[in-house]
N, C-alpha and C positions, 0 to 999 in steps of 0.2 A: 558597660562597653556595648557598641553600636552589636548587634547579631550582622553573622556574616550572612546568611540568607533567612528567608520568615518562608516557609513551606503553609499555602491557604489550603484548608481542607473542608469544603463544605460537606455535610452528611443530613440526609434524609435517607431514614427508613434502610438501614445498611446492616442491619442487626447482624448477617452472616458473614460480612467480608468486613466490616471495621477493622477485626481484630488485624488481619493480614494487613490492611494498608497503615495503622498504627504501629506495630509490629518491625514495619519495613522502617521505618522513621527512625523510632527510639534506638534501633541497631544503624543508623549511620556514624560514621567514626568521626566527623565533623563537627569542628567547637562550635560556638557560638550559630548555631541552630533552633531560630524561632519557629512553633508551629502551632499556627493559631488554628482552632476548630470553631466552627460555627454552626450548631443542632438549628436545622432551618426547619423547625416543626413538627421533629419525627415523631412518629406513633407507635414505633415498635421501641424495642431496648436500646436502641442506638448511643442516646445518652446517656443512657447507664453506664455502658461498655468506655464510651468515653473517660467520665468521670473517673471510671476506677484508674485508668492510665495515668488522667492527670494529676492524681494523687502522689502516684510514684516516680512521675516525670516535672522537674519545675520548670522545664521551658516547655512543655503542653498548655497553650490557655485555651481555654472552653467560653464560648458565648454563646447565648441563646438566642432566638426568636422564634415570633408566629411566621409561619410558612409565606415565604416570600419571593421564591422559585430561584435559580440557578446564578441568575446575573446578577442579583439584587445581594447576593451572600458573598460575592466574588468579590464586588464593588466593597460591600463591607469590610472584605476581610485585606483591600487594598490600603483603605482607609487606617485599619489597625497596625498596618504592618510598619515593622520598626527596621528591617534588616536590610543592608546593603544591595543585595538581589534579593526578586519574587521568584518561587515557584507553585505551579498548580497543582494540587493533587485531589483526584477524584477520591471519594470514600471507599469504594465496592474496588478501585484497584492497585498498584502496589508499586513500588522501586528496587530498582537492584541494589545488591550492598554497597554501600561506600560512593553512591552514584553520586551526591550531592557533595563532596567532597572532590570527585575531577569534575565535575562542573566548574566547580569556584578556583580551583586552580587554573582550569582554559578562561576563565570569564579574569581575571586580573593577570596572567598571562596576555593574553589580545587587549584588554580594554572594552571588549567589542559588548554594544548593546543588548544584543541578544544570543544566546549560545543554543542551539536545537539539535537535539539525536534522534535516536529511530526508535518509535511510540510501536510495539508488535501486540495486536491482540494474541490470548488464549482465554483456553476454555477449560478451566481447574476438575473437570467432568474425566474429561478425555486427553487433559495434558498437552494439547494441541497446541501450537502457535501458529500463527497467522501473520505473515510479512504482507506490511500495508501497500496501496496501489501508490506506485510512482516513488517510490524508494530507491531500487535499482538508480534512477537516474540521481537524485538529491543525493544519496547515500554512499557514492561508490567511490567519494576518495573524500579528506579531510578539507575545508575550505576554510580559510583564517580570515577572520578580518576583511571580508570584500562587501563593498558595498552592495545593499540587495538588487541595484538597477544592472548591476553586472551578474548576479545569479536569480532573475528574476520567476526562475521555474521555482522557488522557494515558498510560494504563493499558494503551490497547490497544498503543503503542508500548511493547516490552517487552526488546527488543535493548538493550545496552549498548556497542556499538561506534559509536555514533553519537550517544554524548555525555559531556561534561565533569563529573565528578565533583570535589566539594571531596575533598579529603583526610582533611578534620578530620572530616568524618559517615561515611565509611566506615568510618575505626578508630577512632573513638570510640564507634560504634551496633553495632563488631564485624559489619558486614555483610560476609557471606561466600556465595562459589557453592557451590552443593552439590557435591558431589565423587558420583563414578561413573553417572553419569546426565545423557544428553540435554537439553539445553534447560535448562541449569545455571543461566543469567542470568533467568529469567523470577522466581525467586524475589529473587535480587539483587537486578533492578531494581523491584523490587515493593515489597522492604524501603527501599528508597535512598528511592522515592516518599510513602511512608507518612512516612520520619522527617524527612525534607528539611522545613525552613520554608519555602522558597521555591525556584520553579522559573523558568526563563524559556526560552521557545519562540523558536527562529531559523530562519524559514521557507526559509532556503538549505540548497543540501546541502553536506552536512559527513563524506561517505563514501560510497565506491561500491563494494558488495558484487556480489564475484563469483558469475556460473551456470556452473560450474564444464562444460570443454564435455569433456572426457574423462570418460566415464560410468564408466569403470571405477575413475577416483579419486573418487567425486560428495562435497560438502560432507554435514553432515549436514540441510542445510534442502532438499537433493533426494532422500532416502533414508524422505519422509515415510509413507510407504504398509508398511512393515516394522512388523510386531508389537511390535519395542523401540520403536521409535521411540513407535508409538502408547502402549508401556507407560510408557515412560519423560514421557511427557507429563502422562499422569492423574498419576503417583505424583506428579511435580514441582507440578502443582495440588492437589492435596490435601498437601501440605506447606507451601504456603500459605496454604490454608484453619486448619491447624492450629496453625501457627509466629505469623502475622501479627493483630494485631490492630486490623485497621482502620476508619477514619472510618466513617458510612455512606455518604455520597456515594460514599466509592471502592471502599467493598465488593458496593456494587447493580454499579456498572460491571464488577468484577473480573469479578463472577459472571456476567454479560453475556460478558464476553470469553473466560473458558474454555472456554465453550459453544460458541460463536458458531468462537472459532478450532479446535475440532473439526472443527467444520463444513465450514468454508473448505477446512483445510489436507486432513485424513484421507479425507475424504470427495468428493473434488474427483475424482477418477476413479479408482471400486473395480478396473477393469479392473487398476489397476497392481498391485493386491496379490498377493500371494504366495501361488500355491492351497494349498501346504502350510500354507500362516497362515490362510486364509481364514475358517475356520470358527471359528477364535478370534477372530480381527480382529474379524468385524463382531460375536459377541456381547459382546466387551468394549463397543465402541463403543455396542453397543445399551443395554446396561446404566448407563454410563453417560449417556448423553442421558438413561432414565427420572428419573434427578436435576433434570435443567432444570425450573427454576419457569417454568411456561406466559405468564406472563407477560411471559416475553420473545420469544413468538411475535411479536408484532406488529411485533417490533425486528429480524428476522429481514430478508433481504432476499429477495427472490421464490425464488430459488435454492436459500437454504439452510432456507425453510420448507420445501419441496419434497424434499429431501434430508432434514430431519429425520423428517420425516409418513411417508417412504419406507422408513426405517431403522427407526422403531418398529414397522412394518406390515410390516418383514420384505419388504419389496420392493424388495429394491434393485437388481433388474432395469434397473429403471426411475431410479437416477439418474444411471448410467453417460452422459456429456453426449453421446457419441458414437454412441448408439444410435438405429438408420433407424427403429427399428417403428414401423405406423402408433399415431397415438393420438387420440381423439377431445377436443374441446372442447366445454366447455357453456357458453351464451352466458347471464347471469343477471346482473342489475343491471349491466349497462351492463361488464361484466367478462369476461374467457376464466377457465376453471377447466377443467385437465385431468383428465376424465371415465370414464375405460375402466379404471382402476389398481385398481378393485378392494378399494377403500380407505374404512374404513367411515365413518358419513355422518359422527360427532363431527368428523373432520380434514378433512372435505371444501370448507369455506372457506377453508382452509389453503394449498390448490393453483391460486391464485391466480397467473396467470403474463402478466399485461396488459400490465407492465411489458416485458415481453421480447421484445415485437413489433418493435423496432426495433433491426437489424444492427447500422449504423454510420451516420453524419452526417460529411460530410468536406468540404473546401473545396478548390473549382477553384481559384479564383483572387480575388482582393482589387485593387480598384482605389480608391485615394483622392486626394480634392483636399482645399480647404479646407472644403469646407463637405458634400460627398456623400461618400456611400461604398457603393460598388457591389460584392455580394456574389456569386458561381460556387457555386453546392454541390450536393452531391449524395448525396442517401438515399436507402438500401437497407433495405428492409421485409421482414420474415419473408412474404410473399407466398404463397412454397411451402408454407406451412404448411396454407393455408386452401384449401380446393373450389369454396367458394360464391364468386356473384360480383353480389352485391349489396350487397356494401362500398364505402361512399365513404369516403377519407381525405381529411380536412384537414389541412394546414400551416398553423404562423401563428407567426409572429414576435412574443414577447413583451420587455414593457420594462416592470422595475420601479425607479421612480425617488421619493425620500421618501414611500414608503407609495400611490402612483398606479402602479397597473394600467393598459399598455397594449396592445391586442392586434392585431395585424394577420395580416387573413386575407392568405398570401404563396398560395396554388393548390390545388386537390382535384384528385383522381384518382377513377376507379371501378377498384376492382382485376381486375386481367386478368394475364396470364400474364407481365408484366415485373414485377421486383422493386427496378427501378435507376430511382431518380427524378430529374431534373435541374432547375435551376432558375437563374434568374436576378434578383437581387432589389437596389431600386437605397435607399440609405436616405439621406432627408436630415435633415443633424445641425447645428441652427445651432451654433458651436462658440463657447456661453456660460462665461465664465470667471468669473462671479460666485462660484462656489464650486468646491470641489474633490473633492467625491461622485463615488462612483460609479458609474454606471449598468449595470445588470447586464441583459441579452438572452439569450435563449434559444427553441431551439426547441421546441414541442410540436407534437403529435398527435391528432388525435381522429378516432375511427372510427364514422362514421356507419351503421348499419342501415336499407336502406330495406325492406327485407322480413324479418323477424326470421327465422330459422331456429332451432330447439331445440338441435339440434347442429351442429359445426364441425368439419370432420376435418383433423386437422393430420398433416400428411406426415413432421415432422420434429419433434425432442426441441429443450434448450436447447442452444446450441453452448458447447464449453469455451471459445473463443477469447473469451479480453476483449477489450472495445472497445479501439480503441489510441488513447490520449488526445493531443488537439491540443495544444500547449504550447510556443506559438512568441510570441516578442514582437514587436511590429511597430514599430518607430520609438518604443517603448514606451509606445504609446501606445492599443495595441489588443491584447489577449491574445486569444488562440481557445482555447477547452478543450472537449471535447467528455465527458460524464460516463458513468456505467454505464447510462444510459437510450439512449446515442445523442444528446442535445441536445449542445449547445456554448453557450458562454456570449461574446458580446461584450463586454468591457468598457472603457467609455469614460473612459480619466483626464484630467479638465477640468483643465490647469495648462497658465499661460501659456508655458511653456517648451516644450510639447511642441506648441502653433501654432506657434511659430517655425520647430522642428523641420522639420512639415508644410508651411510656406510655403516653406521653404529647401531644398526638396529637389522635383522632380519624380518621380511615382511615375505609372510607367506599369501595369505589371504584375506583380504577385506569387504567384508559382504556392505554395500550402502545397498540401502533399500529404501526407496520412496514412492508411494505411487500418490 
């Protein structure tokens, strides 16, 4: 009988986490599960560890080879696969129970070519997990069956370890990973996107990618800051520029994303590069970015305008996030724009950094009955940044519901030498079950001037630390998320099931804590 999917697991050198991502497999509840392993050279126990598995598993096959790098074992184990869908699975990291099983139920449900969830790193140290950049948007409702020139932001997810591939359009489209080079799948999964008639989004996760905590083994997605790596990036995008010939929808977006994940990934703190690389590193990088169509400045987020503007200007003193030097602000249209860089005036609207006044947004505590709901939180404001103390900040708790804007003033401050705000804030919610919308809340900000000042001296740069986003369910009936600005989002699901919930239970106190 045909396997319903064939799971490719290449392994080099994985002696300590095999067992886990083996582990994850043989406990799927799914028949007809092939999962072919391919020992691409390893030097450590790796294949041992294998072997004993497939001893006791008969749909475990093991192959071997001399060390052939990443794409060259992918390709191979496409070659071997027998099963109705492909999926990837790194060695060092792992799957949820029973995932490959609602996989193959959505993928012959829809028909659809490719089936993709939410890939979350952790870090089995410290238990951490880590929700990926640009999820929120891909992620935030179920998408069936649409063609990808209709959700063409689907681009920026570009890994293939976190989703189900038909079989028939990989080797019938002859889509293959490049061999000898970094970041093999980006052209894969680009090709898969492009010839796919249909794709369908599964907002759960469906793999958990290891931060690998022994620096001296690091994966290749922590090794980012190295000369290959950066080489191996550009050559892998311009191979797709050249091989692919895509829609325009997903070619404006592609071209958004090569740029953009330069950005992000390379540029994210130079301190880590390598002084013997350095002087190559950043002129390659330089070089590249002069390609970007300016265009997609606006699309930029405060950070990585500031990191681009920095990099063409040869000053990347200044995007190092870590860096105390003082630096001035200039207050102009209602906006902070960092001032003292030296940077000539063309990019000077560029360095817009308004957005990045706000730390973190976190929640004390949640208290609910039937009809209130009593909110604990507390924000921290870049405070240290600023001299002057002729700032007033407002709070205000916003609620958008069918196209009605509502605002509530929740407290101002005049800023002074604390940067920890506390609050107490009580909302009454009749709990109308007429329909089953939305309601979406969130915080904002606004910074009032009562005395304008021309400049602002700011004590301190942007911090590397991303915000650590809330993402807790409550009785499922109230999600907290807090986003890259610091706001958080309340949202209310109107369904009679979840009054019930709320009447049938007493809820005194709930401590979420996130910072």
């Amino acid at each position: 009988m045909k396997p319903k999917i064939t799971v490719i697991i290449p392994v080099y050198n994985v002696e300590e986490y095999i067992s886990d991502c083996l582990n994850s497999v043989i406990n799927q509840m799914l028949e007809g599960l092939e999962v072919i392993i391919i020992n691409d050279g390893s030097t450590d126990n790796s294949f041992t560890i294998c072997e004993e598995f497939a001893s006791k598993y008969t749909n475990l096959h093991i192959y071997s080879q001399e060390n052939r790098g990443l794409g060259f074992t992918r390709n191979r184990g496409v070659e071997l696969s027998n099963g109705e869908y492909i999926a990837f699975l790194d060695a060092d990291d792992y799957v949820p129970v029973n995932i490959y099983q609602e996989l193959y139920s959505i993928a012959k449900k829809t028909n659809s070519d490719i089936i993709l969830g939410q890939a979350w790193r952790f870090n089995s140290n410290s238990g951490k997990l880590y929700k990926p950049y640009g999820s929120d948007i891909l992620f935030s409702k179920d998408v069936e069956n649409k063609k990808v020139r209709d959700i063409p932001y689907v681009v920026h997810n570009g890994i293939v370890a976190n989703k189900l591939y038909k079989s028939a359009l990989i080797k019938d489209k002859k889509i293959r990973f490049v061999e000898g080079v970094h970041y093999e799948d980006t052209l894969f999964s680009l090709a898969a996107y492009n010839y796919a008639d249909s794709v369908t989004v599964f907002p759960n996760i469906v793999y958990f990618w290891r931060v690998r905590e022994r620096m001296d083994n690091p994966s290749i997605s922590q090794q980012v800051h190295t000369l290959k790596n950066l080489k191996d990036r550009i050559t892998v995008n311009n191979l797709c520029d050249r091989m692919l010939d895509l829609p325009k929808e997903l070619e404006e977006e592609w071209n958004f994303f090569k740029y953009n994940n330069i950005l992000n990934s390379f540029l994210s703190d130079v301190s880590k590069i390598n002084p013997l690389e350095e002087k190559c590193y950043k002129g390659l990088i330089n070089e590249y970015l002069r390609t970007m169509p300016e265009m997609f400045l606006n699309r930029l987020s405060d950070q990585n305008r500031i990191r681009y503007v920095c990099t063409l200007e040869n000053k990347y003193d200044f995007i190092n996030p870590l860096d105390v030097k003082k630096f001035l602000a200039k207050y102009k249209n209602g906006k902070f724009y960092l001032d003292n860089l030296n940077i000539s005036s063309y990019y000077q609207d560029y360095l817009d950094i308004s957005n990045n006044f706000i730390v973190s947004c976190y929640l004390d505590y949640v208290r609910v009955s039937s009809k209130k709901i009593r909110i604990g939180f507390s924000l921290i404001l870049r405070t240290d940044w600023i001299e002057n103390n002729d700032i007033e900040i407002r709070l205000y708790l916003n609620n958008y519901q069918k196209g009605t804007h509502n605002e509530i003033l929740i407290s101002k401050y005049v800023v002074n030498e604390t940067s920890h705000y506390s609050s107490d804030l009580l909302l009454t919610k009749e709990m109308s079950f007429q329909d089953a919308s939305l309601e979406k809340w969130y915080f904002s900000v606004r910074i009032n001037y009562r005395e304008f000042s021309k400049k602002i001296k700011l004590n301190k740069f942007l911090s590397s630390e991303k915000i650590n986003i809330i993402n807790r369910s409550f009785l499922g009936s109230v999600l907290f998320r807090s986003n890259s600005n610091g706001n958080f989002y309340l949202i209310f699901n109107n369904k009679r099931s979840l009054l019930r919930k709320i009447m049938s239970k007493v809820i005194n106190t709930i401590k979420i804590k996130n910072r």
